[in-house]
Biopython code that builds the backbone (N, CA, C, O; Angstrom):
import numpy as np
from Bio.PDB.StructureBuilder import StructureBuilder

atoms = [
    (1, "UNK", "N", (58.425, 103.661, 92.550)),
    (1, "UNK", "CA", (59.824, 103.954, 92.600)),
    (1, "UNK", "C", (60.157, 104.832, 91.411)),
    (1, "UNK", "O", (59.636, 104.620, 90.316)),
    (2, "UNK", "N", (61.224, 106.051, 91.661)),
    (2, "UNK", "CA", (61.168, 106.729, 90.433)),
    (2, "UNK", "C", (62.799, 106.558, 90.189)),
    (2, "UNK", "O", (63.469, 106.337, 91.198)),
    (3, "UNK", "N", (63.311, 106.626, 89.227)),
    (3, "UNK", "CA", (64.534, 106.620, 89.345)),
    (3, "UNK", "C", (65.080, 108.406, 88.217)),
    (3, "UNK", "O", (64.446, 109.029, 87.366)),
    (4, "UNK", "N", (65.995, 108.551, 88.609)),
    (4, "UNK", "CA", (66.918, 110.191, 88.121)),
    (4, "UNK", "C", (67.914, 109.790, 86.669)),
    (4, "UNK", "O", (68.543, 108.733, 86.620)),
    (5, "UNK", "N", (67.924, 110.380, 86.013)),
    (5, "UNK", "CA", (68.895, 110.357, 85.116)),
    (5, "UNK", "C", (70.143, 110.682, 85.915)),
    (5, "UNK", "O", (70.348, 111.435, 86.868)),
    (6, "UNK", "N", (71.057, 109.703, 85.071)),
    (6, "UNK", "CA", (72.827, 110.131, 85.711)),
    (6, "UNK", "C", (72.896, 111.979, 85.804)),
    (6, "UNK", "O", (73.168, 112.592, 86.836)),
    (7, "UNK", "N", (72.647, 112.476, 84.759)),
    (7, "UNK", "CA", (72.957, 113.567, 84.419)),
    (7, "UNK", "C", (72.021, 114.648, 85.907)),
    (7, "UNK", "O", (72.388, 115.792, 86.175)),
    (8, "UNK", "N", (70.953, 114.003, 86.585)),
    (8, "UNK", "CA", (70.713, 114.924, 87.779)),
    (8, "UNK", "C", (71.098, 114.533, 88.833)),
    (8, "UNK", "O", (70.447, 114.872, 89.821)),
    (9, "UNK", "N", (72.800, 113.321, 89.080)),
    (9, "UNK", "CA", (72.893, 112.950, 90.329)),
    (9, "UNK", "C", (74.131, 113.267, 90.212)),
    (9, "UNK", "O", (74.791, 113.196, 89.175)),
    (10, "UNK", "N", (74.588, 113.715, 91.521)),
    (10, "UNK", "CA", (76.330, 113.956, 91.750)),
    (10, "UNK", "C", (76.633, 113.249, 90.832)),
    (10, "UNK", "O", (76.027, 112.315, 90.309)),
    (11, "UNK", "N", (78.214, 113.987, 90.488)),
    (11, "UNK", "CA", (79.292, 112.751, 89.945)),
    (11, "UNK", "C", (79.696, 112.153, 91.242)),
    (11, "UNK", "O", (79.603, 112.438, 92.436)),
    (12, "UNK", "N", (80.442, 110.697, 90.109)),
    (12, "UNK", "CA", (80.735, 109.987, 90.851)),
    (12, "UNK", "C", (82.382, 110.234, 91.621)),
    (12, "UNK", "O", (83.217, 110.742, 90.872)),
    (13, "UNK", "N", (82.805, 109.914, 92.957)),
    (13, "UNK", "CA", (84.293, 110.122, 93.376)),
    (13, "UNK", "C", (84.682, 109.050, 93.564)),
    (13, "UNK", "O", (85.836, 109.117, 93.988)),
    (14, "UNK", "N", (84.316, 107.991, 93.473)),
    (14, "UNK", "CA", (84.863, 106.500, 92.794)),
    (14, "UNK", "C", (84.465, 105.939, 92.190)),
    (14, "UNK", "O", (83.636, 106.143, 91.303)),
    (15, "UNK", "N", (85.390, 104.349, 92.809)),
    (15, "UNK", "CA", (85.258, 103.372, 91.350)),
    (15, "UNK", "C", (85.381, 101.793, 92.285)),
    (15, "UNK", "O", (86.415, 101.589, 92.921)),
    (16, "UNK", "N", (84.635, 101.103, 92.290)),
    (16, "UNK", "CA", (84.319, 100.101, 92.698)),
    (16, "UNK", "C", (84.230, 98.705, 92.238)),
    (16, "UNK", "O", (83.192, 98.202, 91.807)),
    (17, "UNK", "N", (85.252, 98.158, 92.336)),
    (17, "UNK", "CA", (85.437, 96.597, 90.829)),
    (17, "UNK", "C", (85.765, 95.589, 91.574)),
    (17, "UNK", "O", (86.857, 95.482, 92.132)),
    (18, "UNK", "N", (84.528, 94.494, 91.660)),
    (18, "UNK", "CA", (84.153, 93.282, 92.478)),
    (18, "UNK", "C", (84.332, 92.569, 91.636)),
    (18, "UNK", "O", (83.724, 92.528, 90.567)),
    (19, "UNK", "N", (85.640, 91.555, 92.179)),
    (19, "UNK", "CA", (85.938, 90.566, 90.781)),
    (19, "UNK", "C", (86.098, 88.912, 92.040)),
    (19, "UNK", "O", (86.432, 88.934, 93.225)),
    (20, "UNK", "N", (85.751, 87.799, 91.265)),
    (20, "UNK", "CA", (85.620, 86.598, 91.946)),
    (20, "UNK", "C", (86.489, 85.497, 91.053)),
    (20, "UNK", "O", (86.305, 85.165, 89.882)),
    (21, "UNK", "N", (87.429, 85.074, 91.932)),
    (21, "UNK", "CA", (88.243, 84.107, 91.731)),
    (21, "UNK", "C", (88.168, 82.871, 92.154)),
    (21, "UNK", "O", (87.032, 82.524, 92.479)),
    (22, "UNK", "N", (89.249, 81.856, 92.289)),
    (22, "UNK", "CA", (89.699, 80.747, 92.754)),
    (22, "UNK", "C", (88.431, 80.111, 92.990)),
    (22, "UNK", "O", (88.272, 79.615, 94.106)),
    (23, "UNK", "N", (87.613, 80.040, 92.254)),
    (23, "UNK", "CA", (86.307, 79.179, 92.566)),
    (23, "UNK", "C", (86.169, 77.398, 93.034)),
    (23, "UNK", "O", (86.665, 76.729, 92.128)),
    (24, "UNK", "N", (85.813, 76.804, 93.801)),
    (24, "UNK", "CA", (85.847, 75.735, 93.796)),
    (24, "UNK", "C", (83.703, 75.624, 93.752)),
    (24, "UNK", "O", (82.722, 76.365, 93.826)),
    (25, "UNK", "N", (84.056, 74.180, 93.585)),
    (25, "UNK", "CA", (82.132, 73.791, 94.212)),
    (25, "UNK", "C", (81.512, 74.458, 95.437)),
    (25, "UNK", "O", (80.299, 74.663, 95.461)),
    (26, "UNK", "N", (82.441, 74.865, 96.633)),
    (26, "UNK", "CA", (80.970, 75.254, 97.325)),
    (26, "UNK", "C", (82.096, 76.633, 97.771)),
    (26, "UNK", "O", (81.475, 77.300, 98.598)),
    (27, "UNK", "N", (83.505, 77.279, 97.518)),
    (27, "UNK", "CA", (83.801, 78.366, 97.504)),
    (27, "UNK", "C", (84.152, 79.213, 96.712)),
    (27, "UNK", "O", (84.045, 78.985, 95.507)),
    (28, "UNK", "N", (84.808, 80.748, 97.312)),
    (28, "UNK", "CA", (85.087, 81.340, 95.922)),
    (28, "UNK", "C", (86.084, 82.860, 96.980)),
    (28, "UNK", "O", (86.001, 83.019, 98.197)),
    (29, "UNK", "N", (86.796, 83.597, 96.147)),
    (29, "UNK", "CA", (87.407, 84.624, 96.805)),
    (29, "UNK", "C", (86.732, 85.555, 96.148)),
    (29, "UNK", "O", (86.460, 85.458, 94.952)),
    (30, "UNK", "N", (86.352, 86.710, 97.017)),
    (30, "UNK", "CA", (85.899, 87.961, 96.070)),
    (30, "UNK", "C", (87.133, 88.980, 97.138)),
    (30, "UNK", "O", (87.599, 88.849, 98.270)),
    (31, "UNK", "N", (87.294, 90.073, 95.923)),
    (31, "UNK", "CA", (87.891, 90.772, 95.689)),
    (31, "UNK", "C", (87.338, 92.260, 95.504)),
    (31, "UNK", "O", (86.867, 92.361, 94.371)),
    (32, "UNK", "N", (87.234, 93.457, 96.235)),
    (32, "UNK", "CA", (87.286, 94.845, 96.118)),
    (32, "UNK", "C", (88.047, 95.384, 96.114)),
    (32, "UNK", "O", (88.918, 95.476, 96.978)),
    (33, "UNK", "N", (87.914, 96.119, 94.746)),
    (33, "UNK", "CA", (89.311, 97.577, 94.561)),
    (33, "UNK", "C", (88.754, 98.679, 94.575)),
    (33, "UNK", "O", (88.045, 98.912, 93.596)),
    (34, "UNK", "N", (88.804, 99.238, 95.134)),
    (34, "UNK", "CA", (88.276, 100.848, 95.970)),
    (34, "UNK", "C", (89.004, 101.464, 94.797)),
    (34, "UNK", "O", (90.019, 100.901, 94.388)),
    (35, "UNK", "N", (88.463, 102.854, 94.076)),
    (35, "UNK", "CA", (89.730, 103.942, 93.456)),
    (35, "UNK", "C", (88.871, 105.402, 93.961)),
    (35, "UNK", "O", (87.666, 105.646, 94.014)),
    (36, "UNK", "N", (89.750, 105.997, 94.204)),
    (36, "UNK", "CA", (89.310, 107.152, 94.151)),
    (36, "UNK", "C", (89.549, 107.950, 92.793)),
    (36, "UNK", "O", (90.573, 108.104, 92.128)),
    (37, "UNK", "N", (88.370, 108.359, 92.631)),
    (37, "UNK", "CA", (88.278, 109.160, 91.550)),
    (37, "UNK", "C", (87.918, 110.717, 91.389)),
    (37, "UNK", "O", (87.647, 111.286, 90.331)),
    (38, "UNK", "N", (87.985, 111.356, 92.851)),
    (38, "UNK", "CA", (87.931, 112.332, 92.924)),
    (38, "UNK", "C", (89.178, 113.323, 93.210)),
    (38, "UNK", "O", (90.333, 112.921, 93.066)),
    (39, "UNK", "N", (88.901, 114.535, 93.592)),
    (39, "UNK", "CA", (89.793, 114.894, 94.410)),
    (39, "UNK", "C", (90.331, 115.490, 95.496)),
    (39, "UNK", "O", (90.980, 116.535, 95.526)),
    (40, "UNK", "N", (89.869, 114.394, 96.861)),
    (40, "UNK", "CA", (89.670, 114.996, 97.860)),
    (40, "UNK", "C", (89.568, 113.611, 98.309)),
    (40, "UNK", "O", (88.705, 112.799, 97.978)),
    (41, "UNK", "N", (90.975, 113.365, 99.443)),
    (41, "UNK", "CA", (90.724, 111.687, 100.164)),
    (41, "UNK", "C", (89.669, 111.748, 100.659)),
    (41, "UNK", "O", (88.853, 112.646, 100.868)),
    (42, "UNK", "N", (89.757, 110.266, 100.920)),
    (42, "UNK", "CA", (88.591, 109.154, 101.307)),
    (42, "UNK", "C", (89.165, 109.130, 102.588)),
    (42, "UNK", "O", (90.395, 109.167, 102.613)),
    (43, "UNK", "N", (88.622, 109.081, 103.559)),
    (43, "UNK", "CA", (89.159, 108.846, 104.771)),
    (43, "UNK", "C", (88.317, 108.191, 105.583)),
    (43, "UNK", "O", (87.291, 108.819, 105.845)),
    (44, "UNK", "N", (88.452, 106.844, 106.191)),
    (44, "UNK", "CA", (87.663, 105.795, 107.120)),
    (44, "UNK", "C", (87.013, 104.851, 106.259)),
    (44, "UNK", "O", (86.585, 104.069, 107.108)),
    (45, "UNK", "N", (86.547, 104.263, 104.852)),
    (45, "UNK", "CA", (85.974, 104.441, 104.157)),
    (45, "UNK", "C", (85.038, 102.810, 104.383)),
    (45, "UNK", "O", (85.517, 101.903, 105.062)),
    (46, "UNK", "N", (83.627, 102.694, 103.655)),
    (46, "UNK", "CA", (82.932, 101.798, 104.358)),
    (46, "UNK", "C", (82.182, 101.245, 102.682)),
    (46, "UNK", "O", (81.673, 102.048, 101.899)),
    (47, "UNK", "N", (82.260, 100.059, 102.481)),
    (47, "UNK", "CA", (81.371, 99.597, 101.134)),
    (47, "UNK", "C", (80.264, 98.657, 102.146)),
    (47, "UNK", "O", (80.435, 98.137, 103.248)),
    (48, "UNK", "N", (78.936, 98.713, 101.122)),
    (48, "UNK", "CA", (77.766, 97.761, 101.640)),
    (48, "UNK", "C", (77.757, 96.916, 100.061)),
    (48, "UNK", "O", (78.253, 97.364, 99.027)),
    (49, "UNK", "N", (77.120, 95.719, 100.203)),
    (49, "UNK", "CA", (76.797, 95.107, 98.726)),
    (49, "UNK", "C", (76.111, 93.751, 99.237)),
    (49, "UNK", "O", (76.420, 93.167, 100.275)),
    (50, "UNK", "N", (75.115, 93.350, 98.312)),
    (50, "UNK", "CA", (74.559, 92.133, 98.674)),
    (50, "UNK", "C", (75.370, 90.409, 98.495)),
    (50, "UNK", "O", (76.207, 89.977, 97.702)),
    (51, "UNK", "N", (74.971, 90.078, 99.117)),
    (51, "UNK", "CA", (74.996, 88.298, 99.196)),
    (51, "UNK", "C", (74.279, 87.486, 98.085)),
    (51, "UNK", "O", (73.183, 88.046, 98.035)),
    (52, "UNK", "N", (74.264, 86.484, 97.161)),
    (52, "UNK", "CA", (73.122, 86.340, 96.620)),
    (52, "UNK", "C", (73.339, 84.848, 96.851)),
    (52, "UNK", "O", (74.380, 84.517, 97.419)),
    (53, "UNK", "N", (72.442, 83.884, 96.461)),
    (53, "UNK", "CA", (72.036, 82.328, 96.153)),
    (53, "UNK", "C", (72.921, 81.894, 97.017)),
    (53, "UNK", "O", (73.496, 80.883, 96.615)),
    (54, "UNK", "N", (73.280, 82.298, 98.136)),
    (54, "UNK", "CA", (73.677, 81.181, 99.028)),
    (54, "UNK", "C", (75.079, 81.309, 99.446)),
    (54, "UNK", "O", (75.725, 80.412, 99.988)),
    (55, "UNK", "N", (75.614, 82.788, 99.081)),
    (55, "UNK", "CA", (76.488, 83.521, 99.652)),
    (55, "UNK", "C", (76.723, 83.786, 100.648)),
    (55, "UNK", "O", (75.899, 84.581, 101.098)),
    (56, "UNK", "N", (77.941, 83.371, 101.719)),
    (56, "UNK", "CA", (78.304, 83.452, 103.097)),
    (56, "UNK", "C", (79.453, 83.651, 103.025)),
    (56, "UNK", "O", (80.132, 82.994, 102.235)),
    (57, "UNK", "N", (80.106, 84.787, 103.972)),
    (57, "UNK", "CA", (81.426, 84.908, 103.976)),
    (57, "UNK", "C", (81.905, 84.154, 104.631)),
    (57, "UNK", "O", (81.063, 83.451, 105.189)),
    (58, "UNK", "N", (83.495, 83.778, 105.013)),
    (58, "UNK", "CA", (84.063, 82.490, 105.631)),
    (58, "UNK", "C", (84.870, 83.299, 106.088)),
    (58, "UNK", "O", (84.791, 83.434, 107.309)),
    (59, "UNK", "N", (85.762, 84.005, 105.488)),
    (59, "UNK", "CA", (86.905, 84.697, 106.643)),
    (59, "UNK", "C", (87.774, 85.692, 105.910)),
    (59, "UNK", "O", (88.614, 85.228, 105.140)),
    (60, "UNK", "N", (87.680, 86.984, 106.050)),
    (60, "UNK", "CA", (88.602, 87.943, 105.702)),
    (60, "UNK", "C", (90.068, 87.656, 105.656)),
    (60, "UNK", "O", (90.803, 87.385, 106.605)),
    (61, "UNK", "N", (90.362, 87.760, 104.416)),
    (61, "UNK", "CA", (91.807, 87.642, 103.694)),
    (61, "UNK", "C", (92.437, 88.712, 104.342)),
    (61, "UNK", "O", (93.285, 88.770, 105.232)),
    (62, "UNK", "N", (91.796, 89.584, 103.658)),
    (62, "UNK", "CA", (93.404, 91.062, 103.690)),
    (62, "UNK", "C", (92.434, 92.073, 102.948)),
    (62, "UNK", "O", (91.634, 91.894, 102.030)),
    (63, "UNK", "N", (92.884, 93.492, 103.864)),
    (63, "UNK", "CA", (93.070, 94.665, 103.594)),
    (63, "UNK", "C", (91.527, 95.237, 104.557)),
    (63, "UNK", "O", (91.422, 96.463, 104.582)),
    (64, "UNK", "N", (90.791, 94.722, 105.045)),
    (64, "UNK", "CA", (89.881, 94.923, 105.570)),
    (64, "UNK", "C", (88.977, 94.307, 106.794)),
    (64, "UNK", "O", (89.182, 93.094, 106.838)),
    (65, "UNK", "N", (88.259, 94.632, 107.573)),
    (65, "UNK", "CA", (87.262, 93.786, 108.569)),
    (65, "UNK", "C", (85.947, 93.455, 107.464)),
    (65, "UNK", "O", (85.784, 94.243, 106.533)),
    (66, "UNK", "N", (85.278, 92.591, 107.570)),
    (66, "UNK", "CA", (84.095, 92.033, 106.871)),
    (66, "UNK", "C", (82.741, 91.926, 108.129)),
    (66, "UNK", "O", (82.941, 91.596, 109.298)),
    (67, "UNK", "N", (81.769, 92.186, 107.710)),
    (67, "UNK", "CA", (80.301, 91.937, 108.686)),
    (67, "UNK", "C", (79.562, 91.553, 107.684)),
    (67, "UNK", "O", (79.673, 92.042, 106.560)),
    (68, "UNK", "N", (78.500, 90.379, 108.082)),
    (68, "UNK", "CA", (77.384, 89.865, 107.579)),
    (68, "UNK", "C", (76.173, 89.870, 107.870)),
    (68, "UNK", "O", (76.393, 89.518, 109.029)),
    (69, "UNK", "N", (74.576, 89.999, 107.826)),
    (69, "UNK", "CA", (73.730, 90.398, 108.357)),
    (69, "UNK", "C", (72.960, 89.614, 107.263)),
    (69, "UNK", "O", (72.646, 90.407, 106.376)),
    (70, "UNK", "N", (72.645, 88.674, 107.061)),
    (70, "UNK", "CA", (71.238, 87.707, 105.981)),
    (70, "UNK", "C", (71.990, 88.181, 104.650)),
    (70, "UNK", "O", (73.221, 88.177, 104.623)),
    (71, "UNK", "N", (71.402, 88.500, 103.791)),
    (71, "UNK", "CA", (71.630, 88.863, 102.465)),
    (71, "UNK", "C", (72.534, 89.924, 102.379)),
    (71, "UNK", "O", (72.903, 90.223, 101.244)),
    (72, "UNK", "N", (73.098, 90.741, 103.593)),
    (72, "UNK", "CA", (73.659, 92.157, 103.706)),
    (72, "UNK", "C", (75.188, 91.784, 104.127)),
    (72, "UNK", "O", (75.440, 90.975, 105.020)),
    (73, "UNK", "N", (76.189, 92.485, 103.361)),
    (73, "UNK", "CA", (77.523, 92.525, 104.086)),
    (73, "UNK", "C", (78.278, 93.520, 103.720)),
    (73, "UNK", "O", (78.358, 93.940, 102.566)),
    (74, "UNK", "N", (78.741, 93.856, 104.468)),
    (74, "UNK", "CA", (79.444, 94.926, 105.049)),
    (74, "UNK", "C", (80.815, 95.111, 104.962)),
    (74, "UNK", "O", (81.233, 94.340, 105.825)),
    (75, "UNK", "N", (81.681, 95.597, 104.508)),
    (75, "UNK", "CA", (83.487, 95.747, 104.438)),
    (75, "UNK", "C", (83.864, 97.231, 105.037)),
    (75, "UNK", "O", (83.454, 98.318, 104.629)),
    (76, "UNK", "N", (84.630, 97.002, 105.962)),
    (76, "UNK", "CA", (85.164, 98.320, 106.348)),
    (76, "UNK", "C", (86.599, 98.951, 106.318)),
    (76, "UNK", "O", (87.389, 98.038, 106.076)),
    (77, "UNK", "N", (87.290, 100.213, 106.474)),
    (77, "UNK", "CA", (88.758, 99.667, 106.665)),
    (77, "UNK", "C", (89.541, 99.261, 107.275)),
    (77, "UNK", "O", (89.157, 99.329, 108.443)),
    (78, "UNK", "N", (90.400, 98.880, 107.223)),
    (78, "UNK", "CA", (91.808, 98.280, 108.154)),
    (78, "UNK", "C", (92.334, 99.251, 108.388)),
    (78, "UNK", "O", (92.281, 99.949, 107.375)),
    (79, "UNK", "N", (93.102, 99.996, 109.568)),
    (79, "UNK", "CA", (94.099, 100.558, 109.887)),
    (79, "UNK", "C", (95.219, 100.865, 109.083)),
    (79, "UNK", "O", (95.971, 101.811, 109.319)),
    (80, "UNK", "N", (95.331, 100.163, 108.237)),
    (80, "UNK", "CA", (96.818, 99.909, 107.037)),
    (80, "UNK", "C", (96.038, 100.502, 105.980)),
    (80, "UNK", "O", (96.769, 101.224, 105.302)),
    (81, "UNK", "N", (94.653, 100.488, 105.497)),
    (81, "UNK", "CA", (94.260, 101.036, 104.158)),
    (81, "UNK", "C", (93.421, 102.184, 104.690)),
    (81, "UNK", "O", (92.646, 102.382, 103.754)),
    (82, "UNK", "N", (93.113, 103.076, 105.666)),
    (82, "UNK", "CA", (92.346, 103.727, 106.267)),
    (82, "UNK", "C", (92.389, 104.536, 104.821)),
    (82, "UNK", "O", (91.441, 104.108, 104.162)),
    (83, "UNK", "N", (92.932, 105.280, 104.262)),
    (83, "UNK", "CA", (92.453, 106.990, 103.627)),
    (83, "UNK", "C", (92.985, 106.249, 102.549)),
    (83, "UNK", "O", (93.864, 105.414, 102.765)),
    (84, "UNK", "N", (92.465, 106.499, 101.181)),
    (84, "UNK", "CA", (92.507, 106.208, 99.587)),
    (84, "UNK", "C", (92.489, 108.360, 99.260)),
    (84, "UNK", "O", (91.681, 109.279, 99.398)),
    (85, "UNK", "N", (94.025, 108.167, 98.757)),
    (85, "UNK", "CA", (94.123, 109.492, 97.929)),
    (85, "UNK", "C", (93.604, 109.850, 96.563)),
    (85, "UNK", "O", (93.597, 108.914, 95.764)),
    (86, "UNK", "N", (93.178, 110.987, 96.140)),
    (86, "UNK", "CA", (93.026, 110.986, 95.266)),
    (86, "UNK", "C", (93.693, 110.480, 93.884)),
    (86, "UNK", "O", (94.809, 110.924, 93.611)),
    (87, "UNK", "N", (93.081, 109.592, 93.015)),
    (87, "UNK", "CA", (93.804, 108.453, 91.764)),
    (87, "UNK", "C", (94.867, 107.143, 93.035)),
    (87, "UNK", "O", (95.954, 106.676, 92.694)),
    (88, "UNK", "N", (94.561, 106.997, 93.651)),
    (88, "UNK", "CA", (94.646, 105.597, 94.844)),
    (88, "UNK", "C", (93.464, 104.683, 94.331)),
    (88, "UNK", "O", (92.382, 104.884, 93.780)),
    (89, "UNK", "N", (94.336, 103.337, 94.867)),
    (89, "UNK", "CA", (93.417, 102.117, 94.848)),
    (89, "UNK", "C", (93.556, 101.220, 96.187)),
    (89, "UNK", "O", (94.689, 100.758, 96.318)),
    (90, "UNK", "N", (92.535, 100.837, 97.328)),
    (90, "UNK", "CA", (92.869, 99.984, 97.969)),
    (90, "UNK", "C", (92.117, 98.913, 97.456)),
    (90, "UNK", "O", (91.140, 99.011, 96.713)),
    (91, "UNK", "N", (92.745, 97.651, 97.996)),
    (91, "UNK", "CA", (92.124, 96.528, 97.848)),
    (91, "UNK", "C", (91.344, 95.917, 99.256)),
    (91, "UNK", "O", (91.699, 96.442, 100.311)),
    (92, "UNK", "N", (90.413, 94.952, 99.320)),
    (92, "UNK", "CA", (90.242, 94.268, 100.408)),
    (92, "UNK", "C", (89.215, 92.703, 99.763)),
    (92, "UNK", "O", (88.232, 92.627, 99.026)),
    (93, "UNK", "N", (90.078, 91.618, 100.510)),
    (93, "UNK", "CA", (89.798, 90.297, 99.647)),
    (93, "UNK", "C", (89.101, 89.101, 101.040)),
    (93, "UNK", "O", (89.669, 89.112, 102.132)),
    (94, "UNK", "N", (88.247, 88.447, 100.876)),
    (94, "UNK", "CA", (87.803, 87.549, 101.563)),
    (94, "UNK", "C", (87.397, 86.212, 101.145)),
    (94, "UNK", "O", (87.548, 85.996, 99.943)),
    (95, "UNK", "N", (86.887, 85.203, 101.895)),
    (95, "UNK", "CA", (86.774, 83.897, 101.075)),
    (95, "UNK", "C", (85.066, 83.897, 101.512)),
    (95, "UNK", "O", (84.562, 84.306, 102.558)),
    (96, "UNK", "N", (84.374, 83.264, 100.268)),
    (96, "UNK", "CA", (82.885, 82.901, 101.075)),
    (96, "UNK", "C", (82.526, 81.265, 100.252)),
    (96, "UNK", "O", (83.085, 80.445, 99.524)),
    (97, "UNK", "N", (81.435, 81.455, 100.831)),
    (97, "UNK", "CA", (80.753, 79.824, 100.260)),
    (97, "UNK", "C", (79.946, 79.977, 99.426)),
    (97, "UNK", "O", (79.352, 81.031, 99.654)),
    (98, "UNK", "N", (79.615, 79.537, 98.636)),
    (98, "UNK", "CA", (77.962, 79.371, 97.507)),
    (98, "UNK", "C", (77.507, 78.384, 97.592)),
    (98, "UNK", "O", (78.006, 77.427, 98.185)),
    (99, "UNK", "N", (76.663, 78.401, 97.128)),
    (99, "UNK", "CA", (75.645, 77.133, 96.620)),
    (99, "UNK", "C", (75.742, 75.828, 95.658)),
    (99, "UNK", "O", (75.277, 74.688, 95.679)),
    (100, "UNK", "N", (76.699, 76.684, 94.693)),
    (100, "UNK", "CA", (77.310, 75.944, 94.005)),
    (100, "UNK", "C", (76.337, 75.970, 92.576)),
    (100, "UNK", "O", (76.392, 75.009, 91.808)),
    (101, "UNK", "N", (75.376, 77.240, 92.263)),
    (101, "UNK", "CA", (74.493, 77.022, 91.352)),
    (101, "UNK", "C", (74.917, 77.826, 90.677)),
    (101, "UNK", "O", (75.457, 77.445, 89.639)),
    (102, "UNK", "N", (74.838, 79.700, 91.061)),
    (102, "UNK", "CA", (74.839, 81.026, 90.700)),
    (102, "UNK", "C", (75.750, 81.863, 91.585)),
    (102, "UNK", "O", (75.219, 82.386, 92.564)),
    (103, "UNK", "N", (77.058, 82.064, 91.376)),
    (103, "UNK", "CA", (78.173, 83.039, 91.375)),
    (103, "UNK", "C", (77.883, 84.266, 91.488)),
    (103, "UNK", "O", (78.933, 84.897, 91.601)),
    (104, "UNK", "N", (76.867, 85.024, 91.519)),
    (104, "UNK", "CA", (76.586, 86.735, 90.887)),
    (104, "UNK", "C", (77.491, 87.688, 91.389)),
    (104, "UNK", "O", (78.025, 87.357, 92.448)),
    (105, "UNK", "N", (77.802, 88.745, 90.936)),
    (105, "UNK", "CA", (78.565, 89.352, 91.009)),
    (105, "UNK", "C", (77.262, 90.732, 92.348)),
    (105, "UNK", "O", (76.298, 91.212, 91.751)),
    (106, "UNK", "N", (77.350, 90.966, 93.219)),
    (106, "UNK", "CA", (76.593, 91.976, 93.692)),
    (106, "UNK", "C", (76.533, 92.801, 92.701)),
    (106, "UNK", "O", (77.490, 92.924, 91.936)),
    (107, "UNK", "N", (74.959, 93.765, 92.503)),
    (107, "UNK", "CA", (74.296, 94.834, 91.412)),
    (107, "UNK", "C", (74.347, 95.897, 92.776)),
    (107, "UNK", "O", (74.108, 97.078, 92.527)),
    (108, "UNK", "N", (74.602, 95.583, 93.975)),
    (108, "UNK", "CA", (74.292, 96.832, 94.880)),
    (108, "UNK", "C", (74.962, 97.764, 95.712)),
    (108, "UNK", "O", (74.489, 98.556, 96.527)),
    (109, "UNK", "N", (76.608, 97.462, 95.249)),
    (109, "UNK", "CA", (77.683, 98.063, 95.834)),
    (109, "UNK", "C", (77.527, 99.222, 95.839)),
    (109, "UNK", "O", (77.494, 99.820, 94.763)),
    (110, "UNK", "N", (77.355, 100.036, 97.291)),
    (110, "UNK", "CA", (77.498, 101.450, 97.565)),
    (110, "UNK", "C", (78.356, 101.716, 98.831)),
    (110, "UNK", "O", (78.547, 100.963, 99.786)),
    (111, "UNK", "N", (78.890, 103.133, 98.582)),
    (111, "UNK", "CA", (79.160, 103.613, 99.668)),
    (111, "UNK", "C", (78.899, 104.465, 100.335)),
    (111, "UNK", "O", (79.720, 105.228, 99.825)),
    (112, "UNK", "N", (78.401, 105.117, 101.159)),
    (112, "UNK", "CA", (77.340, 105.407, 102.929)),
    (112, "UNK", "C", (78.087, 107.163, 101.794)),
    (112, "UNK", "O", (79.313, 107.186, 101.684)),
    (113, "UNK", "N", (77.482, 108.080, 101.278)),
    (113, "UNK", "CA", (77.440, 109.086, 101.511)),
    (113, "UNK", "C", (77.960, 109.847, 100.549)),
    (113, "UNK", "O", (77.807, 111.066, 100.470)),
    (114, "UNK", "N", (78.881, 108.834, 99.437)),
    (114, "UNK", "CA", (79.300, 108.904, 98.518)),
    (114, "UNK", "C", (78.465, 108.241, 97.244)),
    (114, "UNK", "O", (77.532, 107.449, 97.377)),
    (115, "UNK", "N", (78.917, 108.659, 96.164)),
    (115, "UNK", "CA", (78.414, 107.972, 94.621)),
    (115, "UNK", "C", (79.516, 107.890, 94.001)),
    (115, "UNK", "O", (80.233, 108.724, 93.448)),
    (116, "UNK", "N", (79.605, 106.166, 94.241)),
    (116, "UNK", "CA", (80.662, 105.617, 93.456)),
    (116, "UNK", "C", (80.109, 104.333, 92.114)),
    (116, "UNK", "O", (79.255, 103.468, 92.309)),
    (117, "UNK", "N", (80.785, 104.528, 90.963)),
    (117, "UNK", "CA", (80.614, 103.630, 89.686)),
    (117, "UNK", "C", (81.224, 102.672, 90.298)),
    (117, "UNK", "O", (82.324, 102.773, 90.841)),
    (118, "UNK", "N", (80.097, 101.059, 90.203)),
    (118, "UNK", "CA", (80.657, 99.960, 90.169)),
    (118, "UNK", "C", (80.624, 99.254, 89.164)),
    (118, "UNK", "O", (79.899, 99.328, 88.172)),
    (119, "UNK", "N", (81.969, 98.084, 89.605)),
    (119, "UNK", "CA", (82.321, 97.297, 87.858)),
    (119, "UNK", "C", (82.122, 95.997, 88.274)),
    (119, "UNK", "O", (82.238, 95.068, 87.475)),
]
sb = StructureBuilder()
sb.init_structure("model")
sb.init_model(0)
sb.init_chain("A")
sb.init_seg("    ")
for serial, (resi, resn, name, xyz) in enumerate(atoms, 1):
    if name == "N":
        sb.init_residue(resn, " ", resi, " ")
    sb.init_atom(name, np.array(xyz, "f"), 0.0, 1.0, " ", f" {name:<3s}", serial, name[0])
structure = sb.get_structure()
């Protein structure tokens, strides 16, 4: 595997900040804030990011549809947040389950075509 210095890969046209709340023992809410950081909307827009230790989604809150696939899940947009303008933020929030051991924050948030900084 080889990996590129930042400095030989596109900039980035967003900004991606996965934050986890309301935790109980076996749930938790996570939270995506989309920004655009370019300048030129986002239009349809699609995040992938992993599952870890026992991560399962339970049911989409708001601002988005959710898909799951083993370790893989999927967020897409809603009709109501379709296009993020340039310096825009959408949100999209869901509830899942853990294990109750390890919380992690996904290391693998991307989006299909774009290079966006995640937080």
């Amino acid at each position: 595997m080889f990996f590129l210095a930042d400095a030989n890969l596109p900039a980035t046209t967003c900004q991606v900040t996965y934050t986890i709340s309301n935790v109980t023992s076996t749930t938790f809410r996570g939270t995506l804030a989309l920004k655009n950081t370019g300048t030129q909307t986002i239009n349809g827009w699609q995040l992938n990011f992993g599952l870890y230790q026992g991560q399962t989604l339970q049911q989409p809150v708001s601002g988005a549809t959710f898909a799951e696939s083993g370790p893989n899940a999927q967020v897409k947009t809603a009709s109501s947040n379709s296009t993020v303008a340039p310096g825009a933020t959408v949100t999209a929030s869901f509830t899942a389950s853990w294990d109750g051991k390890v919380n992690q924050k996904p290391g693998n948030i991307n989006m299909p075509n774009r290079r966006c900084a995640a937080r």
